[in-house]
Every structure is written in C-alpha cells, then in structure tokens.
C-alpha positions in Angstrom: 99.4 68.4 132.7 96.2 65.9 131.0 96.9 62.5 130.9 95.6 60.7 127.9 94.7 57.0 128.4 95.0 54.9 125.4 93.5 50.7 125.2 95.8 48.8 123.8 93.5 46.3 122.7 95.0 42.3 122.9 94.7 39.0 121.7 96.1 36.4 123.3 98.9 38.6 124.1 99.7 40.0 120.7 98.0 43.7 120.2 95.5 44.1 117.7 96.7 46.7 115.0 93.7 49.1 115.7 95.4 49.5 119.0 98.5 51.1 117.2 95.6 53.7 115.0 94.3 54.4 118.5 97.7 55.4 119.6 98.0 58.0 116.9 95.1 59.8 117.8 96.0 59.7 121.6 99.4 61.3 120.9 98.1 64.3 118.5 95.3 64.7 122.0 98.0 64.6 124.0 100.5 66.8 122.5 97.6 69.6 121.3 97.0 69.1 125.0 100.5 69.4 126.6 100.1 66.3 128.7 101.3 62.6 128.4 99.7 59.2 127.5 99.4 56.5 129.3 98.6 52.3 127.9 96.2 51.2 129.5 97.9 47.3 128.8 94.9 44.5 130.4 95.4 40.7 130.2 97.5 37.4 131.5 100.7 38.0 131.2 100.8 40.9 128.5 103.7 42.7 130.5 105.7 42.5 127.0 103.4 44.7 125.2 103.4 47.9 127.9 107.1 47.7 126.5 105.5 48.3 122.8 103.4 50.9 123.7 105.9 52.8 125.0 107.5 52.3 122.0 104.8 53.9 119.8 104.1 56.9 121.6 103.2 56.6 125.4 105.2 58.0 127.9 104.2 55.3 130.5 101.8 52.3 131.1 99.7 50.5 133.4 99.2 46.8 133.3 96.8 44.5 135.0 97.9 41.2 134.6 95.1 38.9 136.2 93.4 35.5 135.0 90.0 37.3 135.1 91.6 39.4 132.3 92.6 36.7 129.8 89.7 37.0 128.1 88.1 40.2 127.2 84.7 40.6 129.5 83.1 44.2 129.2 82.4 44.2 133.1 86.1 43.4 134.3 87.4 45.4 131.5 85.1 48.3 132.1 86.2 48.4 136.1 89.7 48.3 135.4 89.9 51.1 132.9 86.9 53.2 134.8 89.3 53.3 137.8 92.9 53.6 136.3 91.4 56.5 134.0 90.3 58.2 137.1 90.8 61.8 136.2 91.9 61.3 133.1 91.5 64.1 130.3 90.5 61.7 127.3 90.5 58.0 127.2 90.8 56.4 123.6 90.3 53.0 122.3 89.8 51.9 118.3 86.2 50.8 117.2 85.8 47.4 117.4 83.5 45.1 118.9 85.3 45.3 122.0 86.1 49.0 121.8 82.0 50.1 121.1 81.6 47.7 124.2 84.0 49.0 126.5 84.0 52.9 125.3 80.7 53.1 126.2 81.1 51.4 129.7 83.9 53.6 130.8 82.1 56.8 129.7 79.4 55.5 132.2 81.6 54.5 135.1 83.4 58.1 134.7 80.3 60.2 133.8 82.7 61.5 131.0 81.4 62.5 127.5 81.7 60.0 124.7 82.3 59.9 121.1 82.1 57.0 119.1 83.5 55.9 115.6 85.2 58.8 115.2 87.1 59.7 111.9 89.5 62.5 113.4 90.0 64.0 116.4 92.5 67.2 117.0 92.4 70.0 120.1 91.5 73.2 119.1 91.0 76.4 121.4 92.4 73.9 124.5 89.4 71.2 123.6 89.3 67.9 122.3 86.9 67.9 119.2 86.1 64.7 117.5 84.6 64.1 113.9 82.3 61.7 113.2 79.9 60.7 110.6 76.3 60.9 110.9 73.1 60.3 108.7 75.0 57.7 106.3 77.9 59.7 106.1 75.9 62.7 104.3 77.5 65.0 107.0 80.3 65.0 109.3 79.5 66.2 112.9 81.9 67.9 115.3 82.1 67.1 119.1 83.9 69.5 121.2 84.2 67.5 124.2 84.4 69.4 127.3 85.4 67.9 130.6 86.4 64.1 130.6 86.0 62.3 127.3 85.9 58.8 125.7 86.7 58.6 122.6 86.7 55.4 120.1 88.4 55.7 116.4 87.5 54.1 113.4 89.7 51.5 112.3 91.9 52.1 109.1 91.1 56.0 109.4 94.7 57.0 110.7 98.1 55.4 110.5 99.4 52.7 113.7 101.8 54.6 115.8 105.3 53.8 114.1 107.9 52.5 116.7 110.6 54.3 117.8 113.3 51.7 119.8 114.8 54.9 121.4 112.0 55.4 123.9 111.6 54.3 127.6 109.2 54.3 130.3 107.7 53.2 133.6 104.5 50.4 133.2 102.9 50.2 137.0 101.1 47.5 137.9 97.8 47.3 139.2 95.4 44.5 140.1 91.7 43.4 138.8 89.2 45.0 140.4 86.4 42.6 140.3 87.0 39.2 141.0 86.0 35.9 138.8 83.2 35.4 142.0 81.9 38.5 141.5 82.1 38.8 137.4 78.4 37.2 136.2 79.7 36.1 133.2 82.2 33.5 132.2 84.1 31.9 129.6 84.0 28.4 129.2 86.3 27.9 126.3 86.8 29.9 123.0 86.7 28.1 119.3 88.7 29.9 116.5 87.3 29.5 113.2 89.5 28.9 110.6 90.6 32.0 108.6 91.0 31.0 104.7 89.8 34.2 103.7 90.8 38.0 104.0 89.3 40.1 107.2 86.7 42.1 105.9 87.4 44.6 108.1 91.2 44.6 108.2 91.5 44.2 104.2 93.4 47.3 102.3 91.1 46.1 98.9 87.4 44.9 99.0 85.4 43.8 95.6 81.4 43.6 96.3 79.0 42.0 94.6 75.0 43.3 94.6 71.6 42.0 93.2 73.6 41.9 89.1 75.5 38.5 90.5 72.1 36.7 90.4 72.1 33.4 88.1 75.4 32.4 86.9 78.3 33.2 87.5 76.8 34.5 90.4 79.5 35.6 92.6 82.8 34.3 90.7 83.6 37.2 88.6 83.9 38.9 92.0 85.5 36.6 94.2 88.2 36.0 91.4 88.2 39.8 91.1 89.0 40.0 94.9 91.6 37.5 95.1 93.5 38.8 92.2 93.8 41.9 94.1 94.7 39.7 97.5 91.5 41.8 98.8 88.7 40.7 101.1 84.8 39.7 99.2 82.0 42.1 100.0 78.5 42.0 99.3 75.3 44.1 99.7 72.7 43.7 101.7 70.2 42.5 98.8 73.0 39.5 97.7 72.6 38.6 101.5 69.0 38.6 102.0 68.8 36.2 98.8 71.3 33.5 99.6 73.9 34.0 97.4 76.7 34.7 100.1 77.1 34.6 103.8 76.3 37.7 106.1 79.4 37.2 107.3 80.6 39.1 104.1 77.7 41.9 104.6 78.7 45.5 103.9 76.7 48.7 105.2 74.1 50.0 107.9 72.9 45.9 108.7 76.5 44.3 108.3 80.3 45.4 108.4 81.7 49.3 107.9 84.9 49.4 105.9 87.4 51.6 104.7 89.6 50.5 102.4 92.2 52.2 100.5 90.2 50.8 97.0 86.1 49.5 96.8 85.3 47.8 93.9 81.3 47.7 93.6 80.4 45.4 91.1 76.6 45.7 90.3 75.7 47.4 93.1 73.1 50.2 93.1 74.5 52.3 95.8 71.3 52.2 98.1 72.2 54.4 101.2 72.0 50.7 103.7 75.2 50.5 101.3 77.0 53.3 101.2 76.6 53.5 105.1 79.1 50.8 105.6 81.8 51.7 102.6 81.1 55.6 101.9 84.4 56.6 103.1 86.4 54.3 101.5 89.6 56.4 100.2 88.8 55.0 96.2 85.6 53.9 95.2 85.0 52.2 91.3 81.8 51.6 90.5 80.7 48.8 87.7 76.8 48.7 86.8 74.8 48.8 83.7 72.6 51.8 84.8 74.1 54.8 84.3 71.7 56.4 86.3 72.7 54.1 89.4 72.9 56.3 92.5 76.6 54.7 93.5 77.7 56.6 90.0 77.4 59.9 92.4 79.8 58.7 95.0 82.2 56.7 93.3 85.9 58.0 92.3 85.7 56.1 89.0 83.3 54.2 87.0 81.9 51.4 84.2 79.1 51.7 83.0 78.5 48.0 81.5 77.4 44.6 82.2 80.2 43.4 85.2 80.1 39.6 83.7 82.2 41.0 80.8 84.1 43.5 82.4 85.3 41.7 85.9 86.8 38.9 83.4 88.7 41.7 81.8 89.7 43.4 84.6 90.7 40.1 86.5 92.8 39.1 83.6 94.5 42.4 83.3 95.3 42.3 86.9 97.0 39.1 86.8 99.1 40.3 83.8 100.3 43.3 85.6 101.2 41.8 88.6 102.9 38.9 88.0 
C-alpha cells in the first residue's frame, strides 16, 4: 500500500486554507493509488490540527511539535518532512512561498522527482501524472512521475478537503531533527502588517488596472470597482514600473499569479508578462479602447470603450444589484 504525505501548512497554529486544496489532491493520489495519506502536521503546539486533517481526508498523522518549529524555517522544515516521508510514494504541499521553498528541499533530501505549481494531478496506468503550465500558460505539460514524487498545487485550482466529523485516526509523534544550535538561521521576532485590504492571492474577485489609469482618476475607477465586488486591486506590470500603485498589488511573470473565479482587466493590453500571472483565471472581462488589444483573445467577455466611463457604470450597477 503507497503512503501519500500531505503538508498541512500553519500559521500560528491555525492551517492555512491552501493546506485543505492540497488535501484534495493527496486523497484523489491516494485513492487512484490504493494507499493512505498521511499529515505531515509541523509546529509548537499544533497537536489540535492533526485532529483536522484527519477530518478532511487523512487516515493518520504525524506531528512534530518542537520550538525550533514555531516558525517556518526551510532547513528544519525540509529535515523533518525529508525523513518522515521516507519512502513515501508522493508527498504534496500547496504553492506558496513556503510550499516552492520546502517542495523543492524535500525533493532534494529524498532524490524524488518534483513538480511544481501544478494545476491537476490524477493516477493513470498506476502513475502519478501532474499538469502544469508552461511557456505563459500557452501549453499545459504532463509529468508522469515515476518513483518518489513531490508535488506542489496551485492555490485556488481545486476545492479544500470538506470535513467529515465521522472520521478518526492515530497522529504519532516525532521529534525535530535539527536542533536551534545547529539551524543557521534564526528568527528574532516577526512584525504583521496590518491587513486593510483583500489578499491578492486568496481573493475570489480581482479588478486590475494597466497603463489607461494614467492621469486622473488614475486608479479610483478601479479600486471602487474592486471594492464593490468585495475583491482584491490588481495591477500590471507597466502601472507598477510608473508609480501609480505598489508592487505589492503586481500581477503576472514579475509579481503575484492568481486565479480567481472573475478578472476584471481594466485598460490592460494583455502583454504575455500579464497574462502569465492571471491567464487561468476561471472568468476573464476585458475593458480597453483598442479593439485590437491582445487580452481581447483570452478574455471570456469584453468592452471595448474608454474604462473611465464604463467602470463608473459598472460600479454603480454593482452597488444597485447588491444591495
């Protein structure tokens, strides 16, 4: 029987909901497989969410509850996982920050094959194969993983793991491997910034402004736009580069890869930087005055108009509906 090893990625205790996605893709591994998974559950004092991940699909868990684990560091993650995975079949993790980190460490440690940002992943023929998108998303490649594998899944690309109250299992416990003497990097203290806007990354709805919010308004039609629709701000890569919003709000090859269930581009020309970081977004609308604009070709739905008139409009009409 293959065991399938599955991160559950944690914050302060609470899981992260990518954790939940990567569930769902270790449990259709794992059952095209015939074998079981198992949380792989690492912090201080995170013995309450082995209990979840039971709950939402593994048949057991292994915790490592240690104060070198209270903050994620790739080097006493990495050793952890590399050794509880120990002839594993698969081991899967979402992609985040952490999860590109720590895939790709593991994959070393076990010599196992790894595929990264992946989109799907099924078992076919008694092998894991893995999609993921290549050359901006202009082709989708296949990876049939043979022997041990590390897989990481794009966020927001399959559902979290419902939960199911019903189900039981064991969680063992096991100990850090490295210890805090022997781990070259440390935290000193960690400063959260204040959230006042929607995540990026995490938002169902994202409006994005390009080079047309130049002058005034600038980026107000959009940001209204967005928060109308209770969705995160976007931007391309040319409002960046000329001051008009943060990178922090950055969409595409050089900034943030989403997947929304709706993208709003609002004067936006759909350079392939772009549509690197927001081409698989489930709807796509489009709003430019050039019909010939290249994001025309990929979006679900579009305007073809100046977006100063038309995101007034549409804000207005949003409001109206749902109120």
């Amino acid at each position: 029987m293959s065991n399938i090893f599955v991160w559950i990625e944690q914050t302060n205790g609470a899981a992260e909901s990518i954790a939940w996605e990567a569930m769902t893709a270790a449990r259709v591994v794992a059952d095209g497989l015939g074998g079981n998974v198992v949380a792989l559950v690492l912090g201080d004092g995170v013995d309450a969410l082995a209990q979840q991940a039971i709950q939402r699909g593994a048949n057991s868990a292994i915790v490592a509850n240690d104060a070198t684990l209270k903050a994620f560091r790739l080097e006493a993650y990495a050793a952890v996982v590399a050794k509880a995975a120990q002839g594993a079949a698969a081991v899967l993790m979402g992609t985040s920050q952490r999860g590109l980190e720590l895939s790709a460490a593991v994959a070393a440690h076990l010599g196992a094959g790894l595929a990264a940002d992946c989109v799907d992943v099924a078992v076919v023929g008694g092998q894991i194969v893995a999609s993921r998108p290549g050359l901006v998303g202009n082709v989708m490649a296949k990876v049939t993983m043979s022997g041990p594998s590390v897989i990481s899944m794009r966020k927001r690309v399959l559902p979290a793991a419902e939960v199911d109250a019903a189900r039981t299992g064991a969680a063992a416990q096991v100990g850090a491997v490295l210890a805090e003497a022997n781990l070259a990097s440390k935290v000193v203290g960690i400063e959260a910034k204040a959230v006042t806007e929607v995540s990026l990354t995490d938002a169902r709805i994202v409006v994005s402004g390009g080079r047309a919010t130049a002058g005034s308004p600038g980026f107000a039609p959009v940001k209204a736009l967005a928060d109308a629709l209770g969705g995160a701000l976007g931007a391309s890569r040319a409002a960046v580069d000329a001051g008009w919003i943060p990178y922090a709000h950055q969409v595409g090859q050089t900034g943030k890869t989403v997947q929304p269930d709706l993208y709003i581009a609002c004067g936006i020309s759909g350079a392939i930087q772009h549509l690197a970081g927001m081409k698989t977004s489930k709807l796509i609308v489009a709003i430019n005055k050039d019909p010939e604009a290249p994001i025309f070709k990929y979006a679900h739905y579009g305007l073809v108009g100046d977006m100063n008139q038309i995101l007034p409009a549409l804000t207005a009409e949003v409001k109206k509906r749902l109120s």
